[in-house]
C-alpha positions in Angstrom: -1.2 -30.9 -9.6 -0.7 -27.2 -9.4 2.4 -26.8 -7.6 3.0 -23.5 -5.5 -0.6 -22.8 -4.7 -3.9 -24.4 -2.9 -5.5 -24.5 -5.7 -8.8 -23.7 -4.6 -10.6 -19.8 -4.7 -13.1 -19.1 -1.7 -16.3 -17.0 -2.2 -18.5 -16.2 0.0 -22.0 -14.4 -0.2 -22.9 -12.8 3.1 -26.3 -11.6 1.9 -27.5 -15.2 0.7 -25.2 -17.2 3.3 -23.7 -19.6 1.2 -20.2 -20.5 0.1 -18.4 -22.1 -2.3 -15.3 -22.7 -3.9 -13.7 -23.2 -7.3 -10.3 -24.2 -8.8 -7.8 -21.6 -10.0 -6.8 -23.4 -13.7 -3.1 -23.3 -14.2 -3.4 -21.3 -17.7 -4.9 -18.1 -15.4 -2.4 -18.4 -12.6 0.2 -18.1 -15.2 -1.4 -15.5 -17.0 -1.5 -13.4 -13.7 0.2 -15.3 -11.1 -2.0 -14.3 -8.2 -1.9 -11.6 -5.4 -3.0 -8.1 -8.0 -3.1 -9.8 -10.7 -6.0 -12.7 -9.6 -7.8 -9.4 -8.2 -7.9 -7.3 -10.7 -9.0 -10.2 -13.7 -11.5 -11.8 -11.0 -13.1 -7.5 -10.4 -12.9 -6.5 -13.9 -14.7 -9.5 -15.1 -17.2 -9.7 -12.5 -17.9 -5.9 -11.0 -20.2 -3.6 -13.5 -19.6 -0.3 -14.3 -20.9 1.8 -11.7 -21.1 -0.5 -8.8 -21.5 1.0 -5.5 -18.1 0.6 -3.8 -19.9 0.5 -0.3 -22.9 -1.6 -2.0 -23.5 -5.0 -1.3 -22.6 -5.6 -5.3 -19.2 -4.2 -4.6 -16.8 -7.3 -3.6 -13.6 -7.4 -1.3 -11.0 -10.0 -2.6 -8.3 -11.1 -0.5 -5.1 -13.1 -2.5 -1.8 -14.1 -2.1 0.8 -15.6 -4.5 2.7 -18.3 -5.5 5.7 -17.6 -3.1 3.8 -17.3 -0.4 4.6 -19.8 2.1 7.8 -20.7 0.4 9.9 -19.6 3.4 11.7 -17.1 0.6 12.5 -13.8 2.2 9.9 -11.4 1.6 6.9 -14.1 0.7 5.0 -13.5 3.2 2.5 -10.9 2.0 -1.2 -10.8 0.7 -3.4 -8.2 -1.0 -6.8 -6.8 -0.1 -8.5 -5.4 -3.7 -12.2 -4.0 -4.4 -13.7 -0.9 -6.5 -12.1 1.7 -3.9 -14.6 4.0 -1.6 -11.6 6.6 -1.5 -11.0 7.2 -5.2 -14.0 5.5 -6.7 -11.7 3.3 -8.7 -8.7 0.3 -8.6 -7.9 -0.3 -4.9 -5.9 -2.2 -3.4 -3.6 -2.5 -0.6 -1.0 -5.4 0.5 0.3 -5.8 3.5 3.5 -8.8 5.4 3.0 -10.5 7.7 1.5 -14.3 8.5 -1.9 -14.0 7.0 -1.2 -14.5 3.4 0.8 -18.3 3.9 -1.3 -19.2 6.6 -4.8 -18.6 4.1 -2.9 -20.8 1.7 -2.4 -23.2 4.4 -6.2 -23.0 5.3 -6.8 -24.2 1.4 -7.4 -21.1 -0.5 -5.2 -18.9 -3.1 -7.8 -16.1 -2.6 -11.1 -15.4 -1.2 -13.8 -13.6 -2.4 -16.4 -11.8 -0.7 -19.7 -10.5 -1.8 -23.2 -9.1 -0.6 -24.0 -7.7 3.7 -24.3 -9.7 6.0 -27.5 -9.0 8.2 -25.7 -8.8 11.3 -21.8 -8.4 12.4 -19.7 -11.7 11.0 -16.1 -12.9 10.5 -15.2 -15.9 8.5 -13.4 -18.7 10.5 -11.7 -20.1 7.3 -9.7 -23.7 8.0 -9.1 -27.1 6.3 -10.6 -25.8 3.3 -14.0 -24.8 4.8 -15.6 -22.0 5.9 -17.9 -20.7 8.6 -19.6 -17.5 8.7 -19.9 -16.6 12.6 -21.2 -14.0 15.0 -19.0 -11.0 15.4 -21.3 -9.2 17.7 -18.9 -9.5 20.7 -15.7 -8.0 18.8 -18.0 -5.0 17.1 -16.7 -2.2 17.8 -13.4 -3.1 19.7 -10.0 -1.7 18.5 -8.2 -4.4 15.9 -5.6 -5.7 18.5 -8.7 -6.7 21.4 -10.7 -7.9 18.3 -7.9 -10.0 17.0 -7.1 -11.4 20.3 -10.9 -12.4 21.3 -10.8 -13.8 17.3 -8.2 -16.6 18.0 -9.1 -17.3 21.2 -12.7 -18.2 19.6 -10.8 -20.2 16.8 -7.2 -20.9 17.1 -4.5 -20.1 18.9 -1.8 -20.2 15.8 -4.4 -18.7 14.1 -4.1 -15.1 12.0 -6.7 -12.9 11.2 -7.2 -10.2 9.0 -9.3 -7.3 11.1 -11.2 -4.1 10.9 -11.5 -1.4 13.5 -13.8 1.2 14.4 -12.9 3.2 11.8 -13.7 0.7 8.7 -16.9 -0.7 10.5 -18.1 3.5 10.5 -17.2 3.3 6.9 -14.3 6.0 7.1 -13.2 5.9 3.4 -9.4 5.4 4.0 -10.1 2.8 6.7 -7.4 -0.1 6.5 -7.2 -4.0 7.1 -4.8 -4.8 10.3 -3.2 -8.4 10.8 -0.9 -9.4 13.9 -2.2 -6.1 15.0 0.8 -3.8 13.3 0.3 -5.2 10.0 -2.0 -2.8 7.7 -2.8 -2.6 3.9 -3.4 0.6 4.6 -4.4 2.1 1.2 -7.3 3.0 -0.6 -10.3 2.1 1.5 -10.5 -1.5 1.6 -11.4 -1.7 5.2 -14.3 0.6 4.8 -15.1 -2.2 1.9 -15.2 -4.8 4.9 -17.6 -2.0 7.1 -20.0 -1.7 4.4 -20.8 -6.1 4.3 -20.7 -6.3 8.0 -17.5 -8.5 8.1 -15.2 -7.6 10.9 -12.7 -10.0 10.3 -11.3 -13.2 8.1 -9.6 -16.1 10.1 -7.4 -18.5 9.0 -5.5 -21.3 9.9 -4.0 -24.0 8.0 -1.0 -27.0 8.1 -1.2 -27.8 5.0 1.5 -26.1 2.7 1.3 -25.7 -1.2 3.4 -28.7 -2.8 6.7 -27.6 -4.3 7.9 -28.3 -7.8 11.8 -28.7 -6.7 12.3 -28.6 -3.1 16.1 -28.9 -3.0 16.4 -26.1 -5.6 14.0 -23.7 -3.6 16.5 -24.8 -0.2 19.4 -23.7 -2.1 17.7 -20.1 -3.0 16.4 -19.3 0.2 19.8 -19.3 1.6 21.5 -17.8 -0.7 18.5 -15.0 -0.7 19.3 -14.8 2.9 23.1 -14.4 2.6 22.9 -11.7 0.0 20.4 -9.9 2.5 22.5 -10.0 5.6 25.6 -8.7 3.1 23.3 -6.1 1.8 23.7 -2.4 2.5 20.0 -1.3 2.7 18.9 -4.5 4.4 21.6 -3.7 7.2 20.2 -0.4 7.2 16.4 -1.6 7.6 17.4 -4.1 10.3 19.1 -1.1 12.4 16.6 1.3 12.1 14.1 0.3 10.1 12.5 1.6 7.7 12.8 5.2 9.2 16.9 4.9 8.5 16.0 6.8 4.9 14.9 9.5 6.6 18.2 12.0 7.2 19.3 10.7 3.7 16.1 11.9 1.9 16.2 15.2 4.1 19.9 16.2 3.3 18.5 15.5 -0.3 15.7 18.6 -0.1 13.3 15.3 -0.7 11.7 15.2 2.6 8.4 16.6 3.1 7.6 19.4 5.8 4.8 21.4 6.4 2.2 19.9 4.2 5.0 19.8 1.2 6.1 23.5 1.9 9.4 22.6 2.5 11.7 19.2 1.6 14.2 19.7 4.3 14.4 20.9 8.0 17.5 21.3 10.6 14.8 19.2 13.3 14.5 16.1 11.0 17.5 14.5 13.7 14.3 14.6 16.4 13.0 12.3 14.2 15.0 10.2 12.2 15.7 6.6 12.0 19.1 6.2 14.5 16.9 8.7 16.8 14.0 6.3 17.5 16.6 3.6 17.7 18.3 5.6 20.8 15.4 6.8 22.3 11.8 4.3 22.1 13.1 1.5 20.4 12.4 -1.6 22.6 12.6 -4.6 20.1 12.2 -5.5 16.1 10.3 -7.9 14.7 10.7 -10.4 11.3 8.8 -12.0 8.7 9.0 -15.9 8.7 12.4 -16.1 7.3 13.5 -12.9 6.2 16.6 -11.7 8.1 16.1 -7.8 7.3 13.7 -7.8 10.6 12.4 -3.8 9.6 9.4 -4.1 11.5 9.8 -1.7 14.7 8.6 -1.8 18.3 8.7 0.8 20.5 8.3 1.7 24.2 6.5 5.0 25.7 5.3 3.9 29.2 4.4 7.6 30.6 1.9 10.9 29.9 -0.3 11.6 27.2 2.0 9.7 24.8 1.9 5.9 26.6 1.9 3.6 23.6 0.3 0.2 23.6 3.4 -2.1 22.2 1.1 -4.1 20.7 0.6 -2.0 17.7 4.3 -1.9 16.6 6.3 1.5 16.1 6.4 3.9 13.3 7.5 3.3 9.7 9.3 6.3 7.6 5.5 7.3 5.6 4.1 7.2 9.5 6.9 9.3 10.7 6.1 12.0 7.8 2.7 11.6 7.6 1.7 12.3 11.3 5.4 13.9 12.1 7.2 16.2 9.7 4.0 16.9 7.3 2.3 17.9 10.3 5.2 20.0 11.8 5.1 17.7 14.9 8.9 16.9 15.6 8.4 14.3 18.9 8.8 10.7 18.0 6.6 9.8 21.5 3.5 11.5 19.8 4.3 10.3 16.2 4.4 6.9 18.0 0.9 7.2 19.3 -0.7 8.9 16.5 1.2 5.4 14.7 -1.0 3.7 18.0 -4.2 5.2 17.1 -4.0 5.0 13.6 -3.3 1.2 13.7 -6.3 0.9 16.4 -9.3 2.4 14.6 -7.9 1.1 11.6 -6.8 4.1 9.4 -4.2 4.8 7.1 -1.5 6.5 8.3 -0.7 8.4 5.1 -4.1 9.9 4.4 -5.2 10.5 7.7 -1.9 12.6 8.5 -2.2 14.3 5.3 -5.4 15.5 5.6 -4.5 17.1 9.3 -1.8 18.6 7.1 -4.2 20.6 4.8 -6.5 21.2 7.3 -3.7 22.9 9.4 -2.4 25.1 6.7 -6.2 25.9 6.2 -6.2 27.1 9.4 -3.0 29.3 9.0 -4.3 30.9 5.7 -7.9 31.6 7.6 -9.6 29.2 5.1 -10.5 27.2 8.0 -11.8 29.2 11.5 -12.2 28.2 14.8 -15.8 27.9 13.8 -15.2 25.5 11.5 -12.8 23.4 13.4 -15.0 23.1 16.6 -12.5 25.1 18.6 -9.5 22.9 17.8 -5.9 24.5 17.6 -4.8 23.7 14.5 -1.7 25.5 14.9 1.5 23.5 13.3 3.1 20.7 15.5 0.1 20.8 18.0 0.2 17.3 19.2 -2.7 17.4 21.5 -4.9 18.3 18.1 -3.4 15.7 15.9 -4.9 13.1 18.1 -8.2 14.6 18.5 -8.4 14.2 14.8 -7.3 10.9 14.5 -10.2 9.7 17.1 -12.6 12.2 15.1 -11.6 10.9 11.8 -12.0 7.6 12.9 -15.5 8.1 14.7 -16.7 10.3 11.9 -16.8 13.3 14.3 -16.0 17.3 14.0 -13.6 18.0 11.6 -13.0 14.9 11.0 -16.0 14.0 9.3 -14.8 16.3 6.3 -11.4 15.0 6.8 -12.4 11.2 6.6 -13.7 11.8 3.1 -10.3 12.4 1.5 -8.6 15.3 0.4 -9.8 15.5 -3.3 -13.4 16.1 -1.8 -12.6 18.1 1.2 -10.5 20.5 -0.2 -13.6 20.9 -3.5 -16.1 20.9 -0.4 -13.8 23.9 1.6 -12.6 25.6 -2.2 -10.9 29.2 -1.4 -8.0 28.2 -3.5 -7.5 24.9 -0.9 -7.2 22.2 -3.8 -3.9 24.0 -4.8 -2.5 22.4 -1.5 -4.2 18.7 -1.3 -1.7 16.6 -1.6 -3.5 14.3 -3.2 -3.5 12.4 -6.6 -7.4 11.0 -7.4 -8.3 11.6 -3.8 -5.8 9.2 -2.6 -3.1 11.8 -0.2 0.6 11.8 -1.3 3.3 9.2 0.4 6.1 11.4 1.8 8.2 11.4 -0.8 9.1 14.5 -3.0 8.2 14.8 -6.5 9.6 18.0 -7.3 13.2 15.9 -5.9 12.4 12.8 -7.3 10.2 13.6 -10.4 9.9 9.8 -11.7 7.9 9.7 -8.6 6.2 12.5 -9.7 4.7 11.0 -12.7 4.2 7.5 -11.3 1.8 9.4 -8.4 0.0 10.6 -11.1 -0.5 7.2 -13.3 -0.7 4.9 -10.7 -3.8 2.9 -10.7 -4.8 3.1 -7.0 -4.0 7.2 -6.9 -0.6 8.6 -5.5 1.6 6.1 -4.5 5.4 5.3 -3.9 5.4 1.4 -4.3 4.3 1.1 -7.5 7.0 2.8 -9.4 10.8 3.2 -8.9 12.2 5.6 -7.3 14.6 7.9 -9.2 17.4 8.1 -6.3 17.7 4.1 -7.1 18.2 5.0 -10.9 20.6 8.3 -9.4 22.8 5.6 -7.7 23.2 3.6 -10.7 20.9 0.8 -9.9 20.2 -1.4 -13.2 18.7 -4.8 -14.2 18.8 -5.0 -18.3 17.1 -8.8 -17.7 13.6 -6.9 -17.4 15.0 -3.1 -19.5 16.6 -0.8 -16.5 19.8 -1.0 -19.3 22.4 0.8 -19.2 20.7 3.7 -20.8 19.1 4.6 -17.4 22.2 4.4 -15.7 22.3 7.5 -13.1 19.7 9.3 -14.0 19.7 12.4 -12.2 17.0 12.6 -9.8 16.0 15.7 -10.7 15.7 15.3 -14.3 12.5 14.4 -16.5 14.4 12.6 -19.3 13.4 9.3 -19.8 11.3 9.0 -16.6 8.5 7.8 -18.4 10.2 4.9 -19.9 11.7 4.3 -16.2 8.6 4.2 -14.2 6.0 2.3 -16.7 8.9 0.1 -17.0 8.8 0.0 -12.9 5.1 -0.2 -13.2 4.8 -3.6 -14.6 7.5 -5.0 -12.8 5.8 -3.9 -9.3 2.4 -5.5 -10.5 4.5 -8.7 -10.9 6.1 -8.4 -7.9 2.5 -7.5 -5.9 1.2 -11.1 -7.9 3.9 -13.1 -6.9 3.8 -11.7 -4.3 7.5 -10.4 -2.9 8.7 -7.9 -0.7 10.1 -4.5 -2.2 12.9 -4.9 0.6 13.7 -8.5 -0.2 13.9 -8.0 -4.2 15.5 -5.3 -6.6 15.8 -2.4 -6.5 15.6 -2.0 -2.9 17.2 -5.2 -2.1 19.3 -7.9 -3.8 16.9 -10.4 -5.0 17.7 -9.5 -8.7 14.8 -10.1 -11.4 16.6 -12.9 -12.8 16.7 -14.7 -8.8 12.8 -13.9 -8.6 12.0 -15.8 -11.8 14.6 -18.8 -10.2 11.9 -19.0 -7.4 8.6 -18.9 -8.9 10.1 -21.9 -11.2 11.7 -23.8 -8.4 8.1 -23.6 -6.9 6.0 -24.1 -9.7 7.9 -26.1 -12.3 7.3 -23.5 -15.2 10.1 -21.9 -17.2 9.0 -18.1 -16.6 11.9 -16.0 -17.9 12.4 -12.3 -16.6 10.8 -11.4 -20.4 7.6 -13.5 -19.4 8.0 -11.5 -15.4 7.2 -8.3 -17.2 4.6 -9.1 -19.8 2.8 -10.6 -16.9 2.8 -7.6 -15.0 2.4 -5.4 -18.0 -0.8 -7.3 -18.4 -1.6 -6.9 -15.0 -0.9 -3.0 -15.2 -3.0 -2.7 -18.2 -6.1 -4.1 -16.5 -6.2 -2.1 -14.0 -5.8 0.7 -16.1 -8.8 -0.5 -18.1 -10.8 -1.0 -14.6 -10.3 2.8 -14.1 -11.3 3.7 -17.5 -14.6 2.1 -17.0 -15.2 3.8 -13.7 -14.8 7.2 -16.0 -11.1 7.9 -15.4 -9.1 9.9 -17.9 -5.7 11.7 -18.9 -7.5 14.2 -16.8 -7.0 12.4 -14.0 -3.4 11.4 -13.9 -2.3 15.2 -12.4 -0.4 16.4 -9.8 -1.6 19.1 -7.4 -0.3 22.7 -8.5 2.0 22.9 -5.4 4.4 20.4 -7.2 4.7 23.6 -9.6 6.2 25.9 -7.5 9.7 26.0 -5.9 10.6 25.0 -2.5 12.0 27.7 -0.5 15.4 25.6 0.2 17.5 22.9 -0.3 19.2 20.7 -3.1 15.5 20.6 -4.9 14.5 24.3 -4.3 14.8 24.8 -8.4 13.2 21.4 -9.2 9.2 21.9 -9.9 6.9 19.9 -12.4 4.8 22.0 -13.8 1.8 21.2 -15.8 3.2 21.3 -19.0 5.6 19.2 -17.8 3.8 16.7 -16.5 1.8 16.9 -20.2 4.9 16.3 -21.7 5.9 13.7 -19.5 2.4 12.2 -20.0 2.7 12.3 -23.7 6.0 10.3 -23.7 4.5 8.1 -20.7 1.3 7.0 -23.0 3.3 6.4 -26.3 5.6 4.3 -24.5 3.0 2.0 -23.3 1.2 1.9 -26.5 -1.6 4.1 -25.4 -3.4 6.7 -27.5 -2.6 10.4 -25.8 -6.0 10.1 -24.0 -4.3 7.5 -21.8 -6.4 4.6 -23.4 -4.3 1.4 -24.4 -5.0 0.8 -28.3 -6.6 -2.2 -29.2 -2.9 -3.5 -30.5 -1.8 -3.1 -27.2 -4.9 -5.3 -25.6 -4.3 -8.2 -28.0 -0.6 -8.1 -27.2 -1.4 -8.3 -23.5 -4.0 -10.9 -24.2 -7.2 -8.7 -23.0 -8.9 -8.0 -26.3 -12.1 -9.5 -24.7 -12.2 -6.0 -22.5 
């Protein structure tokens, strides 16, 4: 018996109404583990070229891993994947939370959804079967009152994985919500759920994955915890969440202001981490069995800001996103921006982003009154920041353009506009500074799913002298300063396929190095006390080398090129301030960069792996 999974895959096709399910053969799971990795084999064998990502052909995969349900620290997360509506290629997003054990409980390691439904429909998903019901009555209600109406139909220990108004209108950065604070936010995948007329996926299940070595796994999960609770950045997440880096990153020039005018600003202490601890803070909330407890709730009872507590409190990418990006300095509207983000179903990061551009639009007269339907798009204008989250969401105004990403609103607008989306194959920059941190830099620009900050490393980790030789951060990368573009290439596709491993197992950042103390070595003691294999730290990053690689190859079949692994020209130009203010990366550094990036992964200098390089990895057959 397959040990550490259900064993089973679910697929569903809403257009015929039929299901089925198959078993996941132990020689694949080891090949990709689960999580990414069973998403991106199962949609680059079975998606063609071309398909429409808001077609019935196109097909949303939900997956979790092989820790998942464990009771490890940081197991309890699952990925939503499809051919992404926002950048036309690889998308994915993960998200913590119950859903991803309790699916596994329900009987399935993934499930796989294909074809529209003729009419609204969630999938009640328990015991190992599935029903596809009505979802007429939740249509069109905000994710929380959907959710709540879900499991009262179902289950009351139930989870559910929702949309909001925002994915069912097919907004293309539209997320997936569980436990109603809980997004994988990225890429579109929500908009993926819109487009088949599938609201929501229930689960419930009692029934836990069997366990190679029970005792051994007992022994890890407290030491896991111990070295958490001891651990310096885990104390600093459980105080504040993850809003504590805030001040740090600012005194660093490496927090973004402005739309990424500026990486530092004397009102970031409005905003910060202990702030929203002294101020709305009203509770936190934890993961089964993680002690680092960073999720946030918050408390704004009063005015125009009164915050539904439902839908959590803001994270750090929130807090820039909607806050400091947008020059809005008051944690009460950042938290209900967070609010209305998390009820339509948006991403945070794109949608506050794109008010971003469209405010500095605004202040260069590239956008008038005219084109804005009245709205004051003046800097820190809270008032407008909410009328474009409910217009992005419903499609409306402004945010109709705004809803379509960056990349294509700022081509649609021109005047000189693209210069200043922040954005990296339409998907909007996470709030992180590449002309500070220029590892991060180049990982925005390779990373499969468009500009993002999880799926590298990030060079104020390598700065502080963070290393784990068992999978290559040797000595040799030792303090690297932040700043500097030697040797970032090896660090972050080194980073790369260690993250696709981790997003397949699948483990929290904050639970496992570099962010927390889980080292490489410990992560590989897991998956083997819970499956019974013998997978070394070696075998961790070939996996997710492999894993990196075919999503690379997913892009490259959607037409993707060297072309599109770029950085906006405002990463170019100096910051008017701070400890960064003579760090840029230009474009002929980034080509240099690029250069040293593809030869290093055994790709030719058009960013295309080389048929060596696909019979290492085992995918010769693509």
């Amino acid at each position: 018996m397959l040990k550490g999974y259900a064993g089973r895959i679910l697929r569903v096709d809403l257009s015929a109404g039929t299901a089925d399910s198959e078993p996941v053969p132990e020689e694949w799971a080891r090949a990709f583990f689960g999580g990414r990795g069973f998403a991106a084999d199962l949609l680059a064998r079975e998606l063609a070229a071309g398909t429409d990502p808001l077609g019935p052909d196109n097909k949303f995969v939900i997956a979790t891993g092989p820790l998942a349900g464990s009771g490890v620290a940081g197991s309890t997360r699952h990925i939503t994947a499809c051919r992404s509506p926002l950048t036309g290629g690889w998308g994915e997003a993960n998200a913590a939370g119950r859903f991803g054990p309790m699916m596994k409980a329900a009987g399935f390691d993934a499930i796989v959804v294909e074809g529209r439904a003729d009419r609204p429909v969630y999938l009640w998903v328990t015991g190992g079967r599935v029903e596809v019901r009505d979802a007429s009555g939740v249509w069109g209600l905000f994710t929380a009152d959907a959710r709540e109406a879900l499991l009262r139909e179902t289950h009351p220990g139930a989870e559910a994985a929702v949309i909001g108004p925002a994915g069912e209108r097919g907004c293309l950065f539209a997320c997936v919500i569980s436990e109603n604070d809980r997004a994988a936010g990225r890429t579109g995948t929500g908009a993926v759920m819109g487009s088949k007329n599938l609201k929501a996926v229930v689960v419930h299940g009692e029934d836990p994955a069997p366990v190679h070595d029970e005792g051994r796994l007992a022994s890890l999960r407290k030491e896991i915890v111990r070295l958490c609770l001891e651990h310096p950045t885990s104390r600093g997440l459980r105080e504040n969440g993850t809003a504590n880096g805030i001040g740090a990153h600012d005194a660093l020039g490496m927090f973004p202001h402005h739309n990424f005018r500026e990486g530092t600003s004397p009102r970031i202490g409005e905003v910060d981490g202990p702030t929203m601890t002294r101020t709305i803070l009203s509770g936190r909330k934890a993961c089964r069995g993680c002690p680092v407890a960073c999720r946030r709730v918050v408390e704004v009872r009063e005015g125009p800001f009164a915050v539904d507590p439902r839908y959590g409190g803001p994270e750090l990418e929130t807090i820039g996103a909607l806050g400091t990006c947008v020059g809005l300095y008051d944690l009460r509207a950042i938290a209900k921006a967070n609010e209305l983000c998390n009820k339509y179903g948006l991403d945070t990061i794109n949608t506050g982003l794109s008010i971003a551009w469209a405010m500095e639009c605004a202040e260069r007269g590239i956008l008038t009154p005219g084109d804005t339907g009245g709205l004051d798009l003046t800097w820190g204008n809270a008032e407008t920041v909410l009328t474009l989250i409910r217009q992005i969401a419903e499609g409306e105004g402004l945010g109709a353009l705004l809803g379509r990403g960056l990349k294509a609103a700022s081509a649609e607008v021109g005047r000189g506009s693209e210069e200043f989306a922040m954005q990296v194959k339409n998907q909007a920059f996470p709030v992180h500074m590449p002309r500070g941190k220029v590892g991060q830099g180049l990982s925005y620009a390779t990373s499969n799913r468009g500009a993002c900050h999880t799926q590298g490393i990030h060079d104020t980790s390598l700065e502080a002298g963070r290393t784990a030789p068992e999978i290559g951060f040797t000595e040799r990368y030792r303090n690297l300063p932040s700043q500097s573009k030697k040797l970032k290439a090896e660090v972050e596709a080194l980073a790369q396929n260690y993250r696709a491993a981790q997003d397949s197992l699948i483990i929290c950042r904050f639970t496992s190095w570099d962010y927390g103390p889980t080292t490489p070595a410990m992560l590989c003691e897991v998956l083997n006390a819970v499956t019974g294999w013998d997978v070394t730290p070696a075998e961790l990053m070939l996996v997710g080398e492999r894993i990196f690689n075919l999503c690379r190859l997913f892009n490259l079949r959607e037409g993707f090129g060297r072309e599109d692994d770029t950085l906006p020209a405002r990463c170019g130009t100096n910051l008017p301030e701070g400890p960064c203010r003579d760090s840029v990366i230009t474009k002929a550094d980034l080509d240099r960069m690029l250069d040293e990036y593809y030869d290093f992964r055994g790709w030719t200098r058009d960013g295309v792996p080389t048929d060596e390089t696909l019979r290492r990895l085992g995918l010769e057959r693509l």
